[in-house]
N, C-alpha and C positions, 0 to 999 in steps of 0.2 A: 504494500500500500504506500504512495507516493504522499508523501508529507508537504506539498504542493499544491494549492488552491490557488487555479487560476479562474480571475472572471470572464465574461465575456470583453469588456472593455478593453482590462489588461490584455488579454490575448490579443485583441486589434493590433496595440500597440505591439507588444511583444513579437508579435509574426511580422510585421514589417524590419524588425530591427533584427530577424533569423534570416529573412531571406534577405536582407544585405549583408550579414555577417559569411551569409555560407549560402553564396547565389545560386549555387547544383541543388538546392532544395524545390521541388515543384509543389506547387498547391496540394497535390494529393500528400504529400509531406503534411505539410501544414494544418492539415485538418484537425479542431482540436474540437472536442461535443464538452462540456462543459460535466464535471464530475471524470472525466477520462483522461486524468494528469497521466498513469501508470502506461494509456496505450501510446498516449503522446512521447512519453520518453523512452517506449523500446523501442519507437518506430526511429523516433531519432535517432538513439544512440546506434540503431543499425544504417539508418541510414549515413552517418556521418565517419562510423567509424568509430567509433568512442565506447567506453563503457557508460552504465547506469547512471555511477554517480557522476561522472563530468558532465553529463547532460542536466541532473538535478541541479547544478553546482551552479551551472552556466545560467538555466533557467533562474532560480532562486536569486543570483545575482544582478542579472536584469530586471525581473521584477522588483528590488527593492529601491533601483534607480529608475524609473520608466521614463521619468524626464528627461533623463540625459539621453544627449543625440550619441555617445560614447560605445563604442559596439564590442 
């Protein structure tokens, strides 16, 4: 269970600043339903290469800044 609550809003933001961080991302990537942090982050972390928690890591820290244009 993913310790990560994303809303709808934040996700707006948050997906604009994933596919600029990591432009190989396609919308189907991006898909996130709201309550489906855990599918969002295996999808990622497969798609990107990465494990679990760098995906938590990376997420969790973007959301704590959403303001910043900072990627």
């Amino acid at each position: 269970m993913s310790v990560l609550k994303i809303t709808a809003s934040d996700w707006e933001v948050l997906k604009i600043k994933l596919s600029r961080k990591y432009n190989h991302l396609t919308p189907d990537d991006l898909v996130y339903t709201f309550g489906e942090e855990d599918a969002l982050v295996t999808r990622l972390a497969k798609r990107l290469r990465r494990d679990k928690e760098y995906i938590t890591f990376t997420l969790a820290k973007e959301l704590s800044n959403l303001e910043s244009n900072r990627l």
